[in-house]
N, C-alpha and C positions, 0 to 999 in steps of 0.2 A: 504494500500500500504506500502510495509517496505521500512523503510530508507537505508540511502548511510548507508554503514558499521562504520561513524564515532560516537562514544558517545555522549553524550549529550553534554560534557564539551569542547569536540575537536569541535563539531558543532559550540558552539558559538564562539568559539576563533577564525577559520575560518571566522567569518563573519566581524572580524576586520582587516581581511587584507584582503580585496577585494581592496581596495584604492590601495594597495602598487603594488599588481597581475596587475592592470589595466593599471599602471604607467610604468611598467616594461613592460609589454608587448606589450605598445604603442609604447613605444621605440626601440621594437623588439632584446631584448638581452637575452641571458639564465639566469636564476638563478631568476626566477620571487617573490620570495618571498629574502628578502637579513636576514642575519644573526639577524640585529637589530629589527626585527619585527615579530619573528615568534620564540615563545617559546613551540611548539607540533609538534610531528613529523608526514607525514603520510608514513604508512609500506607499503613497495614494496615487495611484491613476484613475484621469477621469473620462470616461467615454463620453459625448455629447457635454457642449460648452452653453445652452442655452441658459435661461431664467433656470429652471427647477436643477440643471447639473452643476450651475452655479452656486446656490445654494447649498445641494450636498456637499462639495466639496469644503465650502466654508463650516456646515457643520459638524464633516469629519474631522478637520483639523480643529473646532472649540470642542472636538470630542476627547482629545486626546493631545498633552502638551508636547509630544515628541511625536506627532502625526505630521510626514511632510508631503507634500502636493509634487510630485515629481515627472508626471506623465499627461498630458493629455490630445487625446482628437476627438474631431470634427470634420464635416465638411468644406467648413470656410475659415479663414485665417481670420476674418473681422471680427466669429465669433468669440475664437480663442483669444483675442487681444482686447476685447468689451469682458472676456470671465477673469482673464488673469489682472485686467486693471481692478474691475471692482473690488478680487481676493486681496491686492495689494494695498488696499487703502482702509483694509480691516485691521488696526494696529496689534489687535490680540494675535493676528496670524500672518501679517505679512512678511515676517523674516521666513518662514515657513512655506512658503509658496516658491520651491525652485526649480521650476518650470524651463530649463535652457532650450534656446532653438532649435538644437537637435532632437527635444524629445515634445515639440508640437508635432501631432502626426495631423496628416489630411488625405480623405480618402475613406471609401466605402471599406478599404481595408487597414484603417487606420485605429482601429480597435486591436487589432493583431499588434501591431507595433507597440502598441501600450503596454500590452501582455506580458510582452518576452521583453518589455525595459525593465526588469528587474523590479516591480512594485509586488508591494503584498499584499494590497487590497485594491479592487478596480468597481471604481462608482460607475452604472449602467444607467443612463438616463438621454439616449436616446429615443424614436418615434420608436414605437411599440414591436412594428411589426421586426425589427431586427435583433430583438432580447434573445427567443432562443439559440440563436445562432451562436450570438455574444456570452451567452450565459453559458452553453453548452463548452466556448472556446476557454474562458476563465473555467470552470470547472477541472477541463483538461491540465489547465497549467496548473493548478492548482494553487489558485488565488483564491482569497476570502473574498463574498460579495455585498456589493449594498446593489439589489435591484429593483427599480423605479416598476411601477405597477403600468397597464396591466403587463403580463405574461408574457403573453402573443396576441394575434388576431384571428385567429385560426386554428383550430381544433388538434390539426398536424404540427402547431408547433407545441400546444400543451402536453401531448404525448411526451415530445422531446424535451419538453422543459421538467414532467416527472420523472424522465428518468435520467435528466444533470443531477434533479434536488438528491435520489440516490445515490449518485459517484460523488457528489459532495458530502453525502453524511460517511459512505465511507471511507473519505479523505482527510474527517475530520476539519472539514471548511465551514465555515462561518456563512452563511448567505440568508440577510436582513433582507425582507418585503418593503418597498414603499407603501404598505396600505398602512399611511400614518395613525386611521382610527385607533388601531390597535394597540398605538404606542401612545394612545392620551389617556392619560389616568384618570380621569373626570370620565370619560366612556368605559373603560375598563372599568371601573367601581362598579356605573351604571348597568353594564352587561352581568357584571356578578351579582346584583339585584336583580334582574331580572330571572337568570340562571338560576338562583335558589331559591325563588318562587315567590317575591315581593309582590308581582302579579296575578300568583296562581300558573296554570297553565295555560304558554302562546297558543292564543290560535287564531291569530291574524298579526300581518306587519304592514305597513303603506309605508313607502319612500319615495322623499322628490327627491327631483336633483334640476331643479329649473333655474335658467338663466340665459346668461348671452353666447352667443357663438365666443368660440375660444381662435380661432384662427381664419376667417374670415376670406372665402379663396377671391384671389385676384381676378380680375378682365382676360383673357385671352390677350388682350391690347397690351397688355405689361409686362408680358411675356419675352424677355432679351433677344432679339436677332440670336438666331443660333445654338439656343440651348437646349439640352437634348429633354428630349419626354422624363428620362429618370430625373435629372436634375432638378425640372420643375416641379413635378413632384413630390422629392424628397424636402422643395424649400416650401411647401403647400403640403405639408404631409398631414396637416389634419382634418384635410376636403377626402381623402383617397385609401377605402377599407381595408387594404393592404397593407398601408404603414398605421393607421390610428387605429381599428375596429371597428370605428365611427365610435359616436358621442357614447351611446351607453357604455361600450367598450373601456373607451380610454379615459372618459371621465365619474358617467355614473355606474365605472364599477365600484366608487370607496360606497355608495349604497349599498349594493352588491351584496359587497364584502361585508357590510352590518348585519343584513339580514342572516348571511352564511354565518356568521360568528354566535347570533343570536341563537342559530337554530344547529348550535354545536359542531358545524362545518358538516353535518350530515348533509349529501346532495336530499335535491327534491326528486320526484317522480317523475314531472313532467311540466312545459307549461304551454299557453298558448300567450300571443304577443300581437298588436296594433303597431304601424308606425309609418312616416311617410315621408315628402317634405313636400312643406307650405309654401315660404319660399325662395324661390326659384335664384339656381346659381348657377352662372356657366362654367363648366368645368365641373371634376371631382363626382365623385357618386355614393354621397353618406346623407342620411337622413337627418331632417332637423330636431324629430323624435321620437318617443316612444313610449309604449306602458304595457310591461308585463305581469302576469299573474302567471306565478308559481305554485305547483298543489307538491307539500309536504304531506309525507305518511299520518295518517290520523284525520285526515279532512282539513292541515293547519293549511291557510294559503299567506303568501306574501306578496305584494304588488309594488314593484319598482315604474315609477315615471320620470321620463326628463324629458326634457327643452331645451333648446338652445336657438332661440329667436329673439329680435330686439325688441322692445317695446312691450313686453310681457311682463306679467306673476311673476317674480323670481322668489324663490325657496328653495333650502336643503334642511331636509325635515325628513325625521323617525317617527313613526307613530306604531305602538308596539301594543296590541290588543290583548288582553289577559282576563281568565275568568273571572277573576278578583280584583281587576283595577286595568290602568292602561300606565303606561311609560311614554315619556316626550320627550324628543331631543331635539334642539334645534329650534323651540320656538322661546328662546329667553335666552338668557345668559350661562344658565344650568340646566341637566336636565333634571325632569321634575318624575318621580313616581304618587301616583292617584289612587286612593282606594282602599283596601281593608288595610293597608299599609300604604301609609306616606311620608315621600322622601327626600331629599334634594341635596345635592353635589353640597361638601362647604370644605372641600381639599383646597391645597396647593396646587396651582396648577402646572405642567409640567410641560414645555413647549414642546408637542409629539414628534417633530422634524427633529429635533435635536437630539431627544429621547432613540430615535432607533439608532443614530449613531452613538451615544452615548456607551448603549446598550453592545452593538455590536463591537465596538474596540475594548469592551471592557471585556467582551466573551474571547476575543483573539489576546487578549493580555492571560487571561485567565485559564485561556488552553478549557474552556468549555462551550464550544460551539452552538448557535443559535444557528436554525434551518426553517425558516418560513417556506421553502421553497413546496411543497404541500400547499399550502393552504392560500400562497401565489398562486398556483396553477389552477385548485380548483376553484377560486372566489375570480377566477380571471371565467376561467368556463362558466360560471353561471351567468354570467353578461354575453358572453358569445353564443350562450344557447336561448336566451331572449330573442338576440338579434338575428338566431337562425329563424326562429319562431317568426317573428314581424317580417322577416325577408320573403318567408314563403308561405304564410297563410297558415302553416300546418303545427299542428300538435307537435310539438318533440320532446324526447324523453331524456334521460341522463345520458340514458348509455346510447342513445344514436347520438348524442353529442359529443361525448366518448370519444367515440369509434370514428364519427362522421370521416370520412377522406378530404375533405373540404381542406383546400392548399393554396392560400391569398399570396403566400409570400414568391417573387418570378423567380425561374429558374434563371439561373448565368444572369446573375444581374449586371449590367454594362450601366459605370457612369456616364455614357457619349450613345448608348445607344437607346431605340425606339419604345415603348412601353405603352401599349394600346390600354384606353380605360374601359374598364367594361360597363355593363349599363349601369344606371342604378337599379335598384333589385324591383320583384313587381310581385305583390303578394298574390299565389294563384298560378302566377306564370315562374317565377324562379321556380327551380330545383331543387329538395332537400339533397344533400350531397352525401 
């Protein structure tokens, strides 16, 4: 079995600050190793240089006071020189950001080169549709992960993304979810109230996820002289189901992922799904929304809805139905439990972005590995098996979505070459796959 990527000399030096990691993170504060006790660094490479990879990387390195930022790519150099200015003018981490020219990589194959620069952790926050691939390549090398949700977009890659999360548990890797819910301790309490029966027993859950478009596709008119189908694409990746999932996918799966957590991460049976778009964009082929009903074993159902249209309702709201009461999240400041038991958050609250890097550099100090990679994959398929549902009209089950063959992501992908869009989906006339 190969080891975590750190040397012989880094491994034992690690093994003498578990004490401090442990102390620090009882305490629940960032910076779980402090200056006085940690003379070795571990290297962070960053895949994707946008807003959200920006951000991780800034909160790997306040996760950890000997975390250095040493690697990263993109596609575009602009991006990399707008992430590495912002890190740089974080005084708690700019000395810590040493990023030299040689090791900005650029390129569809510019994650590889991150890889194999000698880093021992690689933040994945890339467009969706290239996680398995990425995940599966860091696994290989056996690098620790932090990866940005969802999974894949596509049923073919969550197969392959559960069976990285195995070679990484038997590598003894580290690989942190971005389904930041998880990691806010205000929802954590909330979910463990509801899990040991504050409401009684669930038997119903309603989630929004309404709001504005996140990435807004351009004119055909704006389109560069000369640039090829992929490229366009790739910089519009959130018009095109191949790189995002569309909207439920890539954004209302942290829904998703409440319901799946609330209901023990057991899959459902089956659901049926509505969805369309209103409107009208030229170019891309994702829907502006959606609303699915889930039938959990027992008769429990849950209903996921989003939007993403302007001048709308906006809300991201739980509504958690229980024999004995209901649960609210998301319509106040706390959430609130109602009914033969009443409840409401009055913790410290614990910034969840922070929290999973936190968490995870304190699990690679500690030589005890965290593996979200489960519960990535399948809180990623419950949103991919909506949007099978709304694509085609039809009933789908767990396990055709399982199994489904359905394969978004192209073969031989060429930066320079062609990339035909396919329609958008037509409930009725699409295919379950």
């Amino acid at each position: 079995m190969k080891e975590s990527p750190l040397s012989p000399d880094r491994r034992d030096f690690l093994k003498t600050t578990v004490g401090a990691a442990g102390v620090a993170l009882a305490a629940g504060f960032p910076a779980i190793i402090s200056a006085q006790t940690v003379s070795n660094a571990i290297k962070v490479g960053l895949v994707g240089c946008g807003g959200r990879g920006t951000g991780a990387a800034s909160q790997a390195l306040h996760a950890d006071d000997y975390a250095e930022l040493t690697a990263v790519a993109d596609i575009d150099q602009s991006h990399i020189d707008r992430s590495l200015g912002t890190l740089k003018r974080i005084s708690k981490i700019a000395e810590r950001v040493k990023v030299e020219q040689p090791n900005q990589f650029l390129g569809l194959d510019a994650y590889q080169k991150v890889i194999n620069s000698d880093v021992d952790v690689v933040l994945l926050a890339t467009p969706p549709g290239f996680r398995p691939t990425m995940l599966a390549a860091c696994v290989d090398a056996g690098k620790h992960i932090f990866c940005e949700k969802p999974a894949s977009t596509d049923p073919t890659g969550i197969r392959w993304v559960l069976e990285s999360t195995e070679k990484a548990r038997a590598k003894n890797l580290s690989l942190v979810a971005g389904f930041c819910w998880r990691y806010n301790d205000m929802i954590e309490a909330t979910v463990k109230q509801v899990q040991d029966g504050a409401i009684g027993r669930v038997v119903a859950y309603y989630a929004t996820y309404y709001t504005n478009p996140v990435k807004p596709m351009p004119p055909a008119s704006e389109r560069p002289a000369g640039m090829s189908d992929t490229e366009w694409q790739i910089r519009n990746w959130y018009n095109f189901v191949w790189l995002c999932g569309d909207s439920l996918v890539e954004q209302a799966v942290h829904s998703a992922d409440k319901i799946a957590w609330v209901m023990h991460d057991e899959p459902p049976e089956s659901c049926v799904a509505v969805g369309g778009r209103v409107i009208p964009a030229e170019g891309g082929n994702i829907y502006d929304h959606f609303e699915v009903n889930y039938l959990y074993p027992n008769g429990v159902r849950a209903f996921l809805a989003n939007r993403q249209i302007v001048g709308c309702y906006n809300e991201n709201s739980d509504y958690i139905l229980g024999t004995d009461g209901t649960c609210t999240i998301g319509r106040g400041p706390t959430p609130k439990i109602e009914g033969k038991t009443n409840w409401t958050w009055t913790g410290q609250k614990y910034d969840m972005y922070q929290r999973e890097h936190d968490l995870l550099f304190a699990s690679i100090r500690k030589h005890q590995p965290i593996n979200d990679g489960k519960r990535l994959a399948t809180s990623t398929l419950l949103a991919i098996m909506g949007r099978m549902a709304a694509y085609t009209g039809q009933q789908v089950t767990w396990d055709e979505a399982l199994n489904s063959k359905e394969k978004l992501y192209p073969d031989n992908l060429d930066w320079n070459g062609s990339l035909p869009v396919p329609p958008r989906a037509e409930p009725g006339i699409t295919k379950l796959i």
